[in-house]
VOZA-825335 format. One line per 3 residues: number of its first residue (from 0); for each residue z negated, x negated, y negated of C-alpha. Coordinates in nm, 4 decimals. Example, Ala and Ser with C-alpha at 12.3 -4.5 7.8 and 13.67 -1.06 7.14 Angstrom:
<pamars>
0> -0.7800/-1.2300/0.4500; -0.7140/-1.3670/0.1060
</pamars>
This chain:
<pamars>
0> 2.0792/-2.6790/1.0327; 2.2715/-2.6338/1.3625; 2.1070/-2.3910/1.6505
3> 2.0573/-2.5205/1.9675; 2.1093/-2.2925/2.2845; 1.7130/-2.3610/2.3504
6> 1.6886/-2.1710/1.9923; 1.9687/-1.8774/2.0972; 1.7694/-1.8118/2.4023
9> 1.4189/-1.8180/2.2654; 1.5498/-1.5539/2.0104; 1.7157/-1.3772/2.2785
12> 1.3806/-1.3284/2.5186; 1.2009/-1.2638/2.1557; 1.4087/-0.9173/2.0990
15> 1.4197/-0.8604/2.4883; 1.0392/-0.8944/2.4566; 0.9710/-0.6652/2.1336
18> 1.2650/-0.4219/2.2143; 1.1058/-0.3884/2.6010; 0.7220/-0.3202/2.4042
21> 0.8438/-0.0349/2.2014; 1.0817/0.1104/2.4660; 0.7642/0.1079/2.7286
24> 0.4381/0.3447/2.7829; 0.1632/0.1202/2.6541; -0.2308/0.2276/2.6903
27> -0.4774/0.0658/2.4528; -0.8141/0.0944/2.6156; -1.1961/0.1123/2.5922
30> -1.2189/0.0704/2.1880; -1.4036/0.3026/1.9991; -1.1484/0.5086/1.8100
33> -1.2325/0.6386/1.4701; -1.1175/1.0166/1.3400; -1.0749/0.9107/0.9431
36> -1.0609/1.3148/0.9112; -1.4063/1.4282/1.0736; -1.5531/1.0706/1.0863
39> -1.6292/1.1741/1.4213; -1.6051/0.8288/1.7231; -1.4804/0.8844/2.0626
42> -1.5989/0.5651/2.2120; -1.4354/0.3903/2.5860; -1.1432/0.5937/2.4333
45> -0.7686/0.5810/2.5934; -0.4502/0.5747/2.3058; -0.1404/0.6561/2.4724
48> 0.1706/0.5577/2.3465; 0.5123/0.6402/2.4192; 0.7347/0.4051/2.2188
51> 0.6419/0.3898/1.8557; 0.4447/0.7141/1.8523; 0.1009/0.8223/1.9928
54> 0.1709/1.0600/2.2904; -0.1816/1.1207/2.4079; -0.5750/1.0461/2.2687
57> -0.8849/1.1147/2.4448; -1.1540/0.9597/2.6760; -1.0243/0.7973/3.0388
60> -1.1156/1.1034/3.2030; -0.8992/1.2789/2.9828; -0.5610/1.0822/2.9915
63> -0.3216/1.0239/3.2675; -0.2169/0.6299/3.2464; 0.1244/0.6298/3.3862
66> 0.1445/0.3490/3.7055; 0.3734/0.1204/3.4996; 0.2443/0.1398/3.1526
69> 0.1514/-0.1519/2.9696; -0.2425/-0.2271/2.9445; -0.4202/-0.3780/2.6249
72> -0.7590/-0.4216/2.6911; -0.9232/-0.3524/2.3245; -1.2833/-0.2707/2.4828
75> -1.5430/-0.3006/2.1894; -1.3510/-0.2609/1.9017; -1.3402/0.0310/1.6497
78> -1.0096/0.1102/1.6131; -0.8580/0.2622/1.3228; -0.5233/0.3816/1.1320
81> -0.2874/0.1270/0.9966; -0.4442/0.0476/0.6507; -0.2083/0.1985/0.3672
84> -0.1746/0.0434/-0.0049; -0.0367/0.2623/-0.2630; 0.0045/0.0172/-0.5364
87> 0.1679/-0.3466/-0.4570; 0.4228/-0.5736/-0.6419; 0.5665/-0.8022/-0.3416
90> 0.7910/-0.9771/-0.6601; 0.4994/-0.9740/-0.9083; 0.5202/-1.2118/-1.1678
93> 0.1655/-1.2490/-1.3708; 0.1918/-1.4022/-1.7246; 0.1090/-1.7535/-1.6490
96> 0.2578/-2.0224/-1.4766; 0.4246/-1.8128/-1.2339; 0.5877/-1.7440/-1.5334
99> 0.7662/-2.0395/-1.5752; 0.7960/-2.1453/-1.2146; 0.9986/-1.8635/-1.1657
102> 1.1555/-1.8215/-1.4616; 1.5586/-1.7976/-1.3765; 1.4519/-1.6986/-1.0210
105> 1.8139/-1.5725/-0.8035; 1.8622/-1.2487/-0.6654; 1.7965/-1.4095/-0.2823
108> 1.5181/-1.6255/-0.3845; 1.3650/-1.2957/-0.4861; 1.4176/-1.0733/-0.2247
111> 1.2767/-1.4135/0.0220; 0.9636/-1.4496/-0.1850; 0.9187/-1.0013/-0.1567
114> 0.9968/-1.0666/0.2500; 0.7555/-1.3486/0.2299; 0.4878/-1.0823/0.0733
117> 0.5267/-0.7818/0.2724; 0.5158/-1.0132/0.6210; 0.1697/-1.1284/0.4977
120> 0.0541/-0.7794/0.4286; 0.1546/-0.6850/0.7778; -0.0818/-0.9402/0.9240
123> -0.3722/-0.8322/0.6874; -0.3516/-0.4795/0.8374; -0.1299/-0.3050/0.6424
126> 0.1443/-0.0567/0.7414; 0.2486/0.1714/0.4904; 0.3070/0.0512/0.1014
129> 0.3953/0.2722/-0.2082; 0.6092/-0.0129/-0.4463; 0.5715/0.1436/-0.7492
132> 0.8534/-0.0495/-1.0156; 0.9718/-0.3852/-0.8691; 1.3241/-0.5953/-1.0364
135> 1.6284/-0.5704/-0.9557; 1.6267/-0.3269/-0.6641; 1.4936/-0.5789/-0.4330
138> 1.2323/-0.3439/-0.3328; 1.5050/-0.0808/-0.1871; 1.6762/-0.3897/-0.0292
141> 1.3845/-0.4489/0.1789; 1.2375/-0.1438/0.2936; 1.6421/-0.0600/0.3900
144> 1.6252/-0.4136/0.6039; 1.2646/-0.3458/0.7493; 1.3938/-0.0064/0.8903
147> 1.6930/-0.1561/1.0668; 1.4559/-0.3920/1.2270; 1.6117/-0.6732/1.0587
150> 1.2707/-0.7891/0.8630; 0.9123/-0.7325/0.9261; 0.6808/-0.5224/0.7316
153> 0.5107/-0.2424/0.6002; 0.6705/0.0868/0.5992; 0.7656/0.1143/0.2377
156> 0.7870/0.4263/-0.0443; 0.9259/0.2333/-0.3297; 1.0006/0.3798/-0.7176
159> 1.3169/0.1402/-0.7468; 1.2923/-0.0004/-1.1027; 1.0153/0.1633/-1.3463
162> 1.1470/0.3871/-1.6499; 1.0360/0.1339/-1.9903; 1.0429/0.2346/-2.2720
165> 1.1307/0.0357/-2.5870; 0.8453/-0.1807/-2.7082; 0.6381/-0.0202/-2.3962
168> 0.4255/-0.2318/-2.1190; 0.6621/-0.4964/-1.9492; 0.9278/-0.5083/-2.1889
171> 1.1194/-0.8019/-2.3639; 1.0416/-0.7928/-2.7252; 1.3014/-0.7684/-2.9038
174> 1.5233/-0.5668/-2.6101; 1.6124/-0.2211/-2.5903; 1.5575/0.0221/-2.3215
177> 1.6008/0.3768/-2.2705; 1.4205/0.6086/-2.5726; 1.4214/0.9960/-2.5634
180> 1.4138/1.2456/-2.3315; 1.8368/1.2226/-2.2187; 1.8284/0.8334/-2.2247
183> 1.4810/0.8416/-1.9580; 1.6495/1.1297/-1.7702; 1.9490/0.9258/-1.6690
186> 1.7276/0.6175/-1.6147; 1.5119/0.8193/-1.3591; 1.8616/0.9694/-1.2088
189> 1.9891/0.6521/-1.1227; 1.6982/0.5016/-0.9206; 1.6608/0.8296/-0.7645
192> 2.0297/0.7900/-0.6549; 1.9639/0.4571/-0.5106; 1.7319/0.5695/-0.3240
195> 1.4091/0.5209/-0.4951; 1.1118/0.7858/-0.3097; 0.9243/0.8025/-0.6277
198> 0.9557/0.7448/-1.0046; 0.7951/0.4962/-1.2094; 0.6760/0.5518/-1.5916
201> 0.4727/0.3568/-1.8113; 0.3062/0.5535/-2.0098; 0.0333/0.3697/-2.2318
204> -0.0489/-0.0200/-2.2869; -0.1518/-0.2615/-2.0133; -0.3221/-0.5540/-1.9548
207> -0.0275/-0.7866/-1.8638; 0.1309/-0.6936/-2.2173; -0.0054/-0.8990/-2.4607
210> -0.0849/-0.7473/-2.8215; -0.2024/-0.3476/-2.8695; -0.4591/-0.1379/-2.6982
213> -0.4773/-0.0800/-2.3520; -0.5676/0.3123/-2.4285; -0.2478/0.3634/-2.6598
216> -0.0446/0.7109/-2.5141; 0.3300/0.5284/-2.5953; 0.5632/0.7705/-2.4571
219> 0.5888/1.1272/-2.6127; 0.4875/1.4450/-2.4192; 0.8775/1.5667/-2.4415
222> 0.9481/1.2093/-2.2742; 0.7250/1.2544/-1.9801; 0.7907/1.6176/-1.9232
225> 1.1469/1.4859/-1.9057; 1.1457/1.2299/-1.6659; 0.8725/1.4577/-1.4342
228> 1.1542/1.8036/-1.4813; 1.4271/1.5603/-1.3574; 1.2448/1.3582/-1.0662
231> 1.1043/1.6813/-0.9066; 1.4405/1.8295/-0.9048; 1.5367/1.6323/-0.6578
234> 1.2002/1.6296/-0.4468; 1.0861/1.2654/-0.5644; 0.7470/1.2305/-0.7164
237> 0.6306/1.0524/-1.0273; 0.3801/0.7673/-1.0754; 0.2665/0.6907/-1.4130
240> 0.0901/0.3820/-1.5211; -0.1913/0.4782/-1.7895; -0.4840/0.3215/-1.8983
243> -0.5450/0.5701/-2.1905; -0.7425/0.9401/-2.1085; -0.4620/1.0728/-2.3975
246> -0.1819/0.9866/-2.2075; -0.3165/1.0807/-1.9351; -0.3932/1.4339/-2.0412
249> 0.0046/1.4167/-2.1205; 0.1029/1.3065/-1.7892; -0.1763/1.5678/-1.5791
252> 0.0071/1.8675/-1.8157; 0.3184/1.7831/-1.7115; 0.2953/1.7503/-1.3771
255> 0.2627/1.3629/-1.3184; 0.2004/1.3455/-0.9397; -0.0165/0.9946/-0.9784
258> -0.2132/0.8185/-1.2041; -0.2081/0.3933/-1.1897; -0.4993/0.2153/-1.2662
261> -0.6331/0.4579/-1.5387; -0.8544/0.1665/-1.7505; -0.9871/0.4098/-1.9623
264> -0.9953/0.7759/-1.8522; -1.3086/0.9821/-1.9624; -1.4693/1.2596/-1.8074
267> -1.2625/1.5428/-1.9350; -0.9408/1.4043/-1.8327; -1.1011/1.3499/-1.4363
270> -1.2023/1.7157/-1.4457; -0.8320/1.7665/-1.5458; -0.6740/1.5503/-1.2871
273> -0.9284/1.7427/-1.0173; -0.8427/2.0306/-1.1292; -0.4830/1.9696/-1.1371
276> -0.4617/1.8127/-0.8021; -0.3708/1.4622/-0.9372; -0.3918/1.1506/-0.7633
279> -0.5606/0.8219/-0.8747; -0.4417/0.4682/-0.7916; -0.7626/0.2681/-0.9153
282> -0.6507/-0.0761/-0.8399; -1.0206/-0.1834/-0.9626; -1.0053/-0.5146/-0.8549
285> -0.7862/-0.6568/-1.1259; -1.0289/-0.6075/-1.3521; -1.3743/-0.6985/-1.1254
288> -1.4908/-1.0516/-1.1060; -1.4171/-1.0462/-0.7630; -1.0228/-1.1680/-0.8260
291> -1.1265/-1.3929/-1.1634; -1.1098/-1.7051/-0.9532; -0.7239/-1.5696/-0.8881
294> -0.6331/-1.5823/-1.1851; -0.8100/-1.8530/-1.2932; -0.5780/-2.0817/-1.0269
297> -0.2358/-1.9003/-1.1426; -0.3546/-2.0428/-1.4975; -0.3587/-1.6614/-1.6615
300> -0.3474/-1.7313/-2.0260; -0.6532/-1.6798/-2.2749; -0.5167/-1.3548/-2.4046
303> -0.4385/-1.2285/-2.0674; -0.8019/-1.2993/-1.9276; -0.9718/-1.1573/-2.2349
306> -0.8264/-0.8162/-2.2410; -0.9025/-0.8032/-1.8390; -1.2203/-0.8827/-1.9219
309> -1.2521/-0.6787/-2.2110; -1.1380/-0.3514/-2.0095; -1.3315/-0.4432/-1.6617
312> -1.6679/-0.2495/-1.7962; -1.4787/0.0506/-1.8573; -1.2423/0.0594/-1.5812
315> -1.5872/0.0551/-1.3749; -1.7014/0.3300/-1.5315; -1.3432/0.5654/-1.5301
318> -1.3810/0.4982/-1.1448; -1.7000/0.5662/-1.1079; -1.6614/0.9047/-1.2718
321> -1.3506/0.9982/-1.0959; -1.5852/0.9524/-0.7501; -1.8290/1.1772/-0.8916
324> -1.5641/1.4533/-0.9695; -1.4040/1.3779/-0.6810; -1.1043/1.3343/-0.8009
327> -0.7837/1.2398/-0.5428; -0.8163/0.8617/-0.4712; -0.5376/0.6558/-0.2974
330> -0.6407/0.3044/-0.2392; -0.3903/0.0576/-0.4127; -0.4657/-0.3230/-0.5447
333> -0.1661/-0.4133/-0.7580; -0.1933/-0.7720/-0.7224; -0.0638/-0.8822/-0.3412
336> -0.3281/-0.7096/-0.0724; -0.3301/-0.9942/0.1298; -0.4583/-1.1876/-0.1165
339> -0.8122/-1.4410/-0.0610; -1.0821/-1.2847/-0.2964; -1.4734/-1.3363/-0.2579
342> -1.5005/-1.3960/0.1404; -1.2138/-1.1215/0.2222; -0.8947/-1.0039/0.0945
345> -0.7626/-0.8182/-0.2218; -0.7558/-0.4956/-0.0006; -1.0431/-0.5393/0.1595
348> -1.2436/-0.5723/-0.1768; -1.0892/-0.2667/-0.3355; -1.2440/-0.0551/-0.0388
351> -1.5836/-0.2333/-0.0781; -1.5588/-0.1865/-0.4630; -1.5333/0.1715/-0.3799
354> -1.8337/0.2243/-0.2152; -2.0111/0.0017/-0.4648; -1.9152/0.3088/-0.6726
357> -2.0076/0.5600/-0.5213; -1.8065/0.6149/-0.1928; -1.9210/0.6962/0.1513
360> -1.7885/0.4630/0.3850; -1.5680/0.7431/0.5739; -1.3986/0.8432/0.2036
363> -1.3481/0.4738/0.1294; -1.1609/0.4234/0.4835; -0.9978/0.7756/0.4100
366> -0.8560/0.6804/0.0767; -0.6713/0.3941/0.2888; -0.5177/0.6209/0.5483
369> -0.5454/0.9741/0.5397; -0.5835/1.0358/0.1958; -0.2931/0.7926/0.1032
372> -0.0468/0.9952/0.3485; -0.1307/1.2780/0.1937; -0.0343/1.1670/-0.1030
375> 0.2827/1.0761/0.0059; 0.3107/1.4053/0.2239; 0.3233/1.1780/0.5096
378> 0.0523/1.2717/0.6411; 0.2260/1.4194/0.9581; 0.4001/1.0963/1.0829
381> 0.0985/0.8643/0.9536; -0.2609/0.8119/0.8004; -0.4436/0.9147/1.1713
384> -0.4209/0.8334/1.5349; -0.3106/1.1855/1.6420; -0.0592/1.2584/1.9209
387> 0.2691/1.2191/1.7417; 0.2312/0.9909/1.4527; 0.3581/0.6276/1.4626
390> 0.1088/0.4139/1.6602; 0.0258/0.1949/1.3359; -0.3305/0.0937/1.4774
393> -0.5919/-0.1687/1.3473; -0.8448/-0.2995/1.5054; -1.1992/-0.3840/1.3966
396> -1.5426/-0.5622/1.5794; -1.7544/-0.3149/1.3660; -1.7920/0.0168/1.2640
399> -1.6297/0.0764/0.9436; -1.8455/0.3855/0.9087; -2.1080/0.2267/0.9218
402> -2.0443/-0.0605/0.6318; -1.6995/-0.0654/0.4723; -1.7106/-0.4695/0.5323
405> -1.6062/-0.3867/0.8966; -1.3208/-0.4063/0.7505; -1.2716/-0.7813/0.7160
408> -1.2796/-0.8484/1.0890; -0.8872/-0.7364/1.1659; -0.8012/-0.9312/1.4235
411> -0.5030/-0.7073/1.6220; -0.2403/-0.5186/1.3995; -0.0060/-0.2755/1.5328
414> 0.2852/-0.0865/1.3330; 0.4751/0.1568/1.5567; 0.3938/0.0302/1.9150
417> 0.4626/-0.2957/1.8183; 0.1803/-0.5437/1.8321; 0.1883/-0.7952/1.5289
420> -0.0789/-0.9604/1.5104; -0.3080/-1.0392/1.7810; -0.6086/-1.2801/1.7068
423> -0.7808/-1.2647/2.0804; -0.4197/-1.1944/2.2567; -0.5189/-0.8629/2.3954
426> -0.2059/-0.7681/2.4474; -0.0805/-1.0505/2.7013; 0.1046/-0.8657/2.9754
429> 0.1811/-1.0248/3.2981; 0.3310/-0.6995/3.3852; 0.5772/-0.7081/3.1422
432> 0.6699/-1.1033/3.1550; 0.7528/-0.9913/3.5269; 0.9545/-0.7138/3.4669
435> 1.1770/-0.9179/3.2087; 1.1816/-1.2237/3.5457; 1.3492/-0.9763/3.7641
</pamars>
C-alpha cells in the first residue's frame, strides 16, 4: 500500500505533536493525588512536569505554573502511579488452540503479535512490565524498539529466554536442553549478554505442562545455586518459577531474588522467604474462577483445566498465608493484563483478589507501584509521583484507598509526560495546537 502525502503529513504533525508534549512544561491540575508510600491524599493538587519527569508536587499554593506550560484539567480524579506488572507473556502461547493457530508462527509475526500486546497494556494503565522468559528474544527486541521511541509501550525488564531444563516445565518431550550446573551457567551467560535484566529458571512443575505434580522440586540445589552465583555476578537478578514449598526452600537458600506463582508454598517456606527478603509474584488469577471463562473461549484442553482447577484451592491458601506473614508481594498476572475478566481486566482482578485475601487497599495499590519498583530497584526513577521520577501517571474517578475496584475506572494514561490514553480528552490544548500554527 502506497502513502499518500495527506498520510506523510499527518505522521509528520503526529511526532511534531508528541515530540512538542514531552519537550514542554505540562501542569496536571486539581486531581486528588495519592502517596502509595504513606497512603496519605493531597487533594486540588498541582503535578509539575518538566519533560518526561515530575519536577514539582504540591497544592496550587505551593507550585509556581510557568506562563506557557501546558494545562490538563484532571479536577476530581485520584490520581495515581503508572500501574506496574511483574509477570506478563506478550507472546504467550496457552496449550489449546492457540496452539495450533500459531503453530509455525515467523520471527516478525511474533514480535507484531508481542507489539500488539504491550500497546494494549499501555492503554489498560500499565507502564512498567517485568517479561520473565519469552521465545526467541523477541522480548529484548521490543523493549530495545520502545526505548528508541520507535513502538509504544510499557517500560520493560525482560529475562530474555528462561533457563529449561531437560524434561522440566515448557519443554519439548523428547528435546534436550541444558542439564548441570556448567551447561545452565552458560545458558544464563548468554541471555545476560544479550541483554536480558533478569534470569529466568523453572524450577518445579506447572500447570501448562501436562503430566507430573505441580509441587515436584526438578532442578537440583547445585543447579540453582549455579545459575543464581553466575546471574548476580553480573548484577542481574533471578526469577524462579515454583509451585512446590521444596523447591522453593532451594531457591530462598540460594539466593533466588523472586518467586513466580508459588501454587503450593506452606507456611514454613513464607516465613523463609520473609525472612530472607524474597519476593512473591502470585499471579492468582490463573487459577481463580475469575479467568475460567478465558480459558474456556481459547478451548484449554481437559487436562489443562483440571490441574488449574485442581491447584486453585491451594494457590488461595499459599497467598493468603504469604499476606499474613507479610511476605514481599509484586503484583504480576501471567496471562496478558489487559485481558476482559469478570466486569474488569486481568490486572485489575489480581489487585481485587488481593484484598479478598487479606490486603488493605493501600498494600494492594502498593504491590502495583511502589512495591514492584522496589523490587526491581527502580524505585528511584518509578513506582511514585515524586519530583524526579518519570511522570507515568493514571488516573482514577474513585479512591483506590478506599475500595481497590477504583481501579477499573482508568480513563487517562500517561507514561513519561506523554499522554496515551485519554477517555474524557483532558488533555486538549489549544495552546499547544497554536504554538505548532505559528
Amino acid at each position: 500500500m502506497m502513502l499518500t502525502l495527506r498520510d506523510g503529513l499527518t505522521a509528520v504533525l503526529f511526532c511534531m505533536l508528541s515530540v512538542n508534549a514531552s519537550a514542554q512544561v505540562t501542569a496536571l491540575l486539581g486531581g486528588h493525588l495519592v502517596d502509595v508510600e504513606s497512603g496519605a491524599v493531597q487533594r486540588d493538587a498541582v503535578i509539575l512536569l518538566d519533560g518526561e519527569r515530575i519536577s514539582d508536587v504540591g497544592s496550587r499554593a505551593e507550585v509556581a505554573i510557568p506562563a506557557d506550560a501546558r494545562l490538563i484539567d484532571v479536577s476530581g480524579r485520584w490520581l495515581i502511579p503508572g500501574l506496574m506488572n511483574m509477570h506478563v507473556h506478550p507472546g504467550l502461547v496457552l496449550p489449546g488452540k492457540l496452539t495450533a493457530e500459531l503453530a509455525g508462527e515467523t520471527d516478525a509475526a511474533l514480535a507484531l503479535r508481542m507489539a500488539n500486546a504491550v500497546r494494549g497494556m499501555l492503554q489498560a494503565g500499565i507502564t512498567t512490565i517485568r517479561i520473565p522468559g519469552e521465545k526467541r528474544h523477541a522480548d529484548l527486541a521490543l523493549d530495545r524498539s520502545i526505548r528508541k521511541g520507535e513502538s509504544a509501550g510499557p517500560r520493560i525488564y525482560s529475562a530474555g529466554e528462561p533457563v529449561l531444563i531437560t524434561g522440566g516445565h515448557r519443554t519439548e518431550p523428547g528435546t534436550t536442553y541444558a542439564d548441570g550446573p556448567y551447561e545452565l551457567i552458560k545458558t544464563a551467560r548468554q541471555q545476560v549478554s544479550l541483554g536480558a535484566s533478569w534470569i529466568k529458571i523453572l524450577i518445579s512443575g506447572g500447570i501448562a505442562t501436562e503430566g507430573g505434580d505441580i509441587a515436584d522440586a526438578l532442578m537440583t540445589p547445585e543447579e540453582i545455586n549455579a545459575v543464581v552465583d553466575a546471574a548476580h555476578r553480573f548484577g542481574v537478578k533471578v526469577s524462579a518459577h515454583s509451585g512446590s514449598s521444596a523447591a522453593t526452600s532451594l531457591a530462598v537458600d540460594a539466593g533466588v531474588d523472586s518467586i513466580e506463582h508459588g501454587y503450593v508454598l506452606d507456611r514454613d517456606v513464607l516465613v523463609k522467604m520473609k525472612r530472607a527478603g524474597t519476593w512473591l509474584v502470585p499471579t492468582i488469577v490463573v487459577s481463580q474462577s475469575a479467568t475460567t471463562p478465558f480459558f474456556e473461549r481459547i478451548g484449554s484442553p481437559p487436562w489443562y483445566m483440571q490441574r488449574r482447577e485442581s491447584v486453585g484451592r491451594q494457590h488461595w491458601e499459599a497467598l493468603r498465608m504469604a499476606i499474613e506473614e507479610g511476605v514481599n508481594i509484586a503484583l504480576g498476572t501471567d496471562g496478558l493484563p489487559q485481558e476482559p475478566s469478570d466486569g474488569t481486566t486481568w490486572m485489575v482482578r489480581e489487585a481485587e483478589y488481593y484484598v479478598d485475601a487479606g490486603m488493605t487497599p493501600l498494600q494492594s495499590l502498593q504491590s502495583a507501584t511502589i512495591q514492584t519498583a522496589r523490587m526491581l530497584d527502580a524505585e528511584d526513577e518509578i513506582g511514585s509521583l515524586k519530583p524526579g521520577k518519570y511522570a507515568d501517571i493514571v488516573a482514577v474517578a474513585a479512591n483506590p484507598l478506599n475500595d481497590i475496584s477504583a481501579l477499573r475506572t482508568i480513563d487517562f494514561v500517561m507514561k513519561g509526560g506523554v499522554v496515551y490514553r485519554d477517555d474524557a480528552q483532558l488533555a486538549t490544548s489549544d495552546r499547544r495546537i497554536n504554538a505548532l500554527s505559528r
